[in-house]
N, C-alpha and C positions, 0 to 999 in steps of 0.2 A: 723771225717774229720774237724779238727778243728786247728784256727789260733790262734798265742801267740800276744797280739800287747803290743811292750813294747814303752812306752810315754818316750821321753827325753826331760827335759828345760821345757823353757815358752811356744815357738812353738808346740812339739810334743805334751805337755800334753791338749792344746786348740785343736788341730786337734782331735788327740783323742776322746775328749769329744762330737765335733761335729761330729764327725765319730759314734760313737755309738749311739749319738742318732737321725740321721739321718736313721741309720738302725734300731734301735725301731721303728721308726716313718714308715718305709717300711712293717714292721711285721702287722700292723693294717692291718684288712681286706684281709688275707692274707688265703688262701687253707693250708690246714695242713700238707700236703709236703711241701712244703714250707717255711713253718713256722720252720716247727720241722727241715730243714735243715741250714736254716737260722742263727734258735737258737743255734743247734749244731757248729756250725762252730765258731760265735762268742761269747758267753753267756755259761755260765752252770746256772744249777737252783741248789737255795740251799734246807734243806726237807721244808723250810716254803714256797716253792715256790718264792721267791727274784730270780730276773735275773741279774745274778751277769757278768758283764764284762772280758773276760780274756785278762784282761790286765795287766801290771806294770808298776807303776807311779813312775820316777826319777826326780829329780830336786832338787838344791845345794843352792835354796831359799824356802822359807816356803809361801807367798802372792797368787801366780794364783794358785796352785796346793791345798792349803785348800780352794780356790774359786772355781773352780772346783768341788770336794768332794761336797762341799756344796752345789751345783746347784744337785748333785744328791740326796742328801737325803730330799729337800727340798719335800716337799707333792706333791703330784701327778707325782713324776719320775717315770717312768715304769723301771727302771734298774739300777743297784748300782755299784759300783767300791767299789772291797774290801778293807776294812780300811787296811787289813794285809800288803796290793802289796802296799802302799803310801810310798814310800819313798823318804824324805825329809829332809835335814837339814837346820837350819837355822842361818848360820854362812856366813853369806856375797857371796855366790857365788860362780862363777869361775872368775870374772873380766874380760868376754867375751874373754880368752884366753883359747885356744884352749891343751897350753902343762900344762895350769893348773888342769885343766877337766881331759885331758890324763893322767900325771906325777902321778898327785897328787890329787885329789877329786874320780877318778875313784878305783884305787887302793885302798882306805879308806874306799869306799861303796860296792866292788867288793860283799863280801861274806851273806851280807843280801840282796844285790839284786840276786841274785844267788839263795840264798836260797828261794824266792818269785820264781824267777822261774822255780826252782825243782818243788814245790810244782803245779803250773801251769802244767806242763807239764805233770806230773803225773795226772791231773786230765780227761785228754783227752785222749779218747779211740785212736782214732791215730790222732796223731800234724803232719799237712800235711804243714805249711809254719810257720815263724814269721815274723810278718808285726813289721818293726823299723822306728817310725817317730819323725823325728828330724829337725833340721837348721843348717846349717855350718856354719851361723854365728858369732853367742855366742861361748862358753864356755861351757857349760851344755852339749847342743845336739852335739855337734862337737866333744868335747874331752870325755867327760865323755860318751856320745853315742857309736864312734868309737870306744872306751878300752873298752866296756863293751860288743858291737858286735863281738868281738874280742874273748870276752872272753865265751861268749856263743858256739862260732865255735870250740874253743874248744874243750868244754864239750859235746856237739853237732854235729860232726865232719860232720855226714850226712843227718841232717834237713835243709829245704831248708830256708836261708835267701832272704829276701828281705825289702830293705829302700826305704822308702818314704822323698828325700831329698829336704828340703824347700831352694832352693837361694837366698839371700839378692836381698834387692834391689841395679841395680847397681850406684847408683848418693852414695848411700852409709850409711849404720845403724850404721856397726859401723867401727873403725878406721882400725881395721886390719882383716875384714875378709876377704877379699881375702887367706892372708896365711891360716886362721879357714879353708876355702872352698879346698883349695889344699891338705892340711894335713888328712885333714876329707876323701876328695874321696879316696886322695891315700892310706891309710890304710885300707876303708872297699870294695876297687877295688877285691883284687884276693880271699877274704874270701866269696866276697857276692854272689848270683844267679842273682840280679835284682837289679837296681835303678829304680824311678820313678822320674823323674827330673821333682821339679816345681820353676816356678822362679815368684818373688814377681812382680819382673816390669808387666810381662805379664799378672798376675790372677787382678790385681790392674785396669790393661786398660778394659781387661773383665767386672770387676763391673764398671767403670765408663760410658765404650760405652752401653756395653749390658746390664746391670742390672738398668744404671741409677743411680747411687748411688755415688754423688756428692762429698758427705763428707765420699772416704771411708778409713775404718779404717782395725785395722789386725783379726778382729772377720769376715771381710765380705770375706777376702780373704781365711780364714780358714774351712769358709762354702761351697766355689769353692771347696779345696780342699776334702775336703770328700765327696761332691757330685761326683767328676769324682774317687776316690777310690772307695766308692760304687757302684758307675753306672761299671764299672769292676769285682767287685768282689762279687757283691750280686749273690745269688744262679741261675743258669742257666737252658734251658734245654740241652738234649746230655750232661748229667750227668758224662759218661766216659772221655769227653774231656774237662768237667768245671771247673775240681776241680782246685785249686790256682795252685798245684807244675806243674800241666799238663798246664795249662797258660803261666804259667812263663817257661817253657821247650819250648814251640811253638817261645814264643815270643826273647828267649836269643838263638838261635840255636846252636853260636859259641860262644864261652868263650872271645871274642874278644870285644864282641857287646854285652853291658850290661845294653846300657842306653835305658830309655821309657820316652816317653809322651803322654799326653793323651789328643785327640781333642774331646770337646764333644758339642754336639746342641740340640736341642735349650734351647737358656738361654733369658727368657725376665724379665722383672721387676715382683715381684708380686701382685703389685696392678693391671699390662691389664694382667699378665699370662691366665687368662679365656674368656678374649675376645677374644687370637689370633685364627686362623685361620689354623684348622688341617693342617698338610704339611705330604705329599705322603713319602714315604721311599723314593723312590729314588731320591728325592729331597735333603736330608735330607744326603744321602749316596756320591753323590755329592759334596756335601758342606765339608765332610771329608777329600773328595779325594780333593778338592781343596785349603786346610790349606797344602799340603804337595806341591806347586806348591814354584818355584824357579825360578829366573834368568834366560832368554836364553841364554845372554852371560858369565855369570860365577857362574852359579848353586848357587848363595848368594839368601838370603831371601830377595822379595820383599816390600811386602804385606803380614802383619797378617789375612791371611782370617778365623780367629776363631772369630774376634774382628766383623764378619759382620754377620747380620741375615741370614740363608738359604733363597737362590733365588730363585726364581719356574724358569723362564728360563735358558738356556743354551749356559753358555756363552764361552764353549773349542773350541780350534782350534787349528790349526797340529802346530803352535809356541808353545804351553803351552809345558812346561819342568817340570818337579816334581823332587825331592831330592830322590836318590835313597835307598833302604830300603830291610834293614837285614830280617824282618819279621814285618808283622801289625794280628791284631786281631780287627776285628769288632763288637761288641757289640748291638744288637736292643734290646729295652723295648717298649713293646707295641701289641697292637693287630695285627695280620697280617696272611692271608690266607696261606696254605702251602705250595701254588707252589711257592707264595712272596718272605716267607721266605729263601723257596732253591736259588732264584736270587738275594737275596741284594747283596750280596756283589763282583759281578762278577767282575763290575769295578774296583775294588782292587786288582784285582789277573794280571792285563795285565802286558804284556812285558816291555811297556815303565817306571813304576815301581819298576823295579827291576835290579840289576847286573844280568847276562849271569850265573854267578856261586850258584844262588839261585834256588833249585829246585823248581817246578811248586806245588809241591806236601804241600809246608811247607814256602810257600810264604803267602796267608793270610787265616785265617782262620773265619768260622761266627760262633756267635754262638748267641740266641736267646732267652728270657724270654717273655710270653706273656702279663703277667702282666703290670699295669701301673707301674710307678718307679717317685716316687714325685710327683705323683696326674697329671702326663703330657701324652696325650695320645699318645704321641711316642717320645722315649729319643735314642739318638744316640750314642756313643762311639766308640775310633776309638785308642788304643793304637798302638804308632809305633816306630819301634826302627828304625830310619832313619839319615842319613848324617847330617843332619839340626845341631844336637846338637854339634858338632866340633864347630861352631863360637861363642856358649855359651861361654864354655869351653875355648876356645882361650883367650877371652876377658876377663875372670876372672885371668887366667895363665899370661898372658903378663900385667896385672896392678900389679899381686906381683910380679912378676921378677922385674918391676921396682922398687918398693919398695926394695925388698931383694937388688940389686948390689948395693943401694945406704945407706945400712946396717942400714934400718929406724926400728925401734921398733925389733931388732931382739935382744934387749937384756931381753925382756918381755918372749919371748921363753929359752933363753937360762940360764938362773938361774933356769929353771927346768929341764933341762939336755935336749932340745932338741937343737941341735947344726947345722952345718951348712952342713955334712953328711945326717942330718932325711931333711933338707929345700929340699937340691940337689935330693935324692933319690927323693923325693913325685914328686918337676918339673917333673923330667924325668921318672915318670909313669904317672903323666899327660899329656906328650909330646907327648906318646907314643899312649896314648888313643885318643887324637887329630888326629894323623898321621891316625890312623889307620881307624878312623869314616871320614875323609877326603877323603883319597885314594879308600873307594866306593865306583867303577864304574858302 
């Protein structure tokens, strides 16, 4: 039961790295079910016993990606990334263009990355997902990522994909990703099962409000990230409805509704993490349902309430309005009695929650690990595919349109053959996926 995670760019290959070993770090002190499911899913063992990664390492510069390698062979790593799946050149890049990646660097790498993961695939008794994490920003993870997803679905036709997509920050990294970000979704839109939309502005306010972390940089935002990747995907119990593809089925219902994010609590600084003060589930469960609250008069986002510590009192009343939602998954880590465990997530499943065309049955689903999860004795998660993400979306789409009709940097695309046919198409599956996550009643 095992996942392929292939690393694109500077982004994907930094998440990665904290993504695995954030999950090493979860295998300590771990029950042998557990462990050994754990293992299987993301690791194979080599005969010397090495916990080797299954993963593939892409990127069109040589600096983070032998940084990286290096932090794992360094003494005391408890798991390795195989030298063989590193692939890397170091000939200048993609120049953060998105049809350079695409056109022209993915094409050139297509058949040794390929060959890395034949060889992966093959090594797992059954490949139940491939986790792709990238950026749309750059060049690397946007162009070279989406050609090479692409080219997996392929060979691939019926394993399940899923991207984990990092969004720029929007004040701005680099010149033109807006277009990177439009071109990127709309290529890996009708091939993928799942996105995981995370956006820099919002992980960044995260570590400054709640983590405290004054001076932060893209190592802290990276560490968010695979914290709410894990806290989702680490092994579960109800074994039959945990595995990733059975997730990712609950959570995408309809082929329409493909995007997620993930609210998760509590986050405090690590240096009071051990002073605070256990908080009840349903405090905590609460605090979930209240990140998905909206506008009474125009269902816009008012208040990030991920950005606030769970409350202990109760603050709804018959004005609160919430964004309404394709499907959510609740996730608990921590101890909690049995009848608990059957009531977390009741709150989640009301009417006011949902469109009328959402059956009751595959509205939201719990599921529950007993274990602690990063040494905290109750972690929360709260994946939702909901209305909310239309105004992302909007606001990255109407800053390139403006760009594009004013025909700025569109000659950076188009000396590698992508023209103004590939710009119009991706708008108008972007429009459409706007439309269609809007009109959610």
């Amino acid at each position: 039961m095992s996942v392929l995670t292939l690393q694109f760019g500077q982004c994907g290959n930094q998440i990665g790295h904290y993504l695995f070993s954030l999950i090493s770090q979860d295998l300590k002190h771990s029950d042998s079910c557990y462990s050994s499911e754990c293992t299987e899913r993301w690791f194979r063992i080599k005969p010397d016993d090495t916990c080797v990664a299954r993963a593939v390492l892409v990127d069109t510069e040589q600096k983070v990606i032998t940084e990286v390698n290096k932090k794992q062979w360094a003494a005391g790593s408890v798991w390795k990334y195989d030298e063989t799946n590193i692939i890397a050149h170091s000939d200048g890049g993609t120049g953060n263009n998105w049809a350079y990646g695409h056109v022209k660097k993915g094409p050139e790498l297509k058949e040794i990355i390929m060959e890395s993961v034949r060889k992966e695939v093959e090594r797992c008794d059954t490949l139940r997902a491939t986790l792709n994490l990238l950026s749309s920003a750059g060049g690397t993870g946007s162009g070279v990522g989406s050609y090479m997803v692409e080219a997996f679905r392929d060979e691939y036709p019926t394993k399940t994909l899923l991207n984990a997509v990092v969004l720029p920050y929007s004040a701005g990294e680099v010149i033109i990703q807006n277009y990177n970000t439009v071109l990127t979704i709309a290529h890996l839109y009708d091939i993928s099962d799942m996105f995981i939309i995370f956006q820099n502005d919002h992980l960044h306010k995260m570590s400054v409000d709640l983590l405290k972390i004054k001076n932060t940089e893209l190592h802290d935002l990276n560490d968010l990230i695979a914290v709410k990747i894990g806290s989702l995907f680490q092994p579960l119990e109800r074994s039959e409805s945990s595995r990733i593809d059975d997730i990712i089925s609950h959570l995408t219902p309809h082929p329409e509704y493909k995007f997620i994010t993930i609210k998760s609590a509590p986050h405090y600084p690590k240096e009071t993490c051990k002073y605070e003060a256990p908080l009840e589930w349903n405090v905590l469960v609460r605090h979930m349902k209240q990140t998905l609250r909206v506008s009474h008069l125009d269902n816009a986002p008012v208040f990030d309430w991920e950005m606030k510590l769970p409350q202990t009192h109760n603050s709804e009343h018959s004005l609160i309005r919430y964004s309404p939602c394709v499907s959510n998954l609740l996730v608990s880590r921590g101890r909690a009695a049995s009848d608990v465990k059957d009531s977390i997530g009741l709150s989640l499943d009301e009417n006011v929650l949902y469109p009328q065309w959402v059956p009751r049955g595959s509205r939201c689903s719990l599921l529950h690990q007993n274990r602690r999860f990063m040494d905290m004795d109750k972690f929360i998660s709260l994946a939702t595919n909901n209305s909310l993400i239309h105004y992302t979306f909007n606001n990255i789409v109407e800053k390139a349109w403006k760009t594009y009709i004013h025909k700025a940097y569109l000659h950076q695309y188009s000396k590698f053959g992508v023209e103004a046919e590939d710009f119009l198409g991706s708008f108008a599956k972007m429009e459409n996926v706007i439309k269609s996550y809007k009109e959610i009643k």
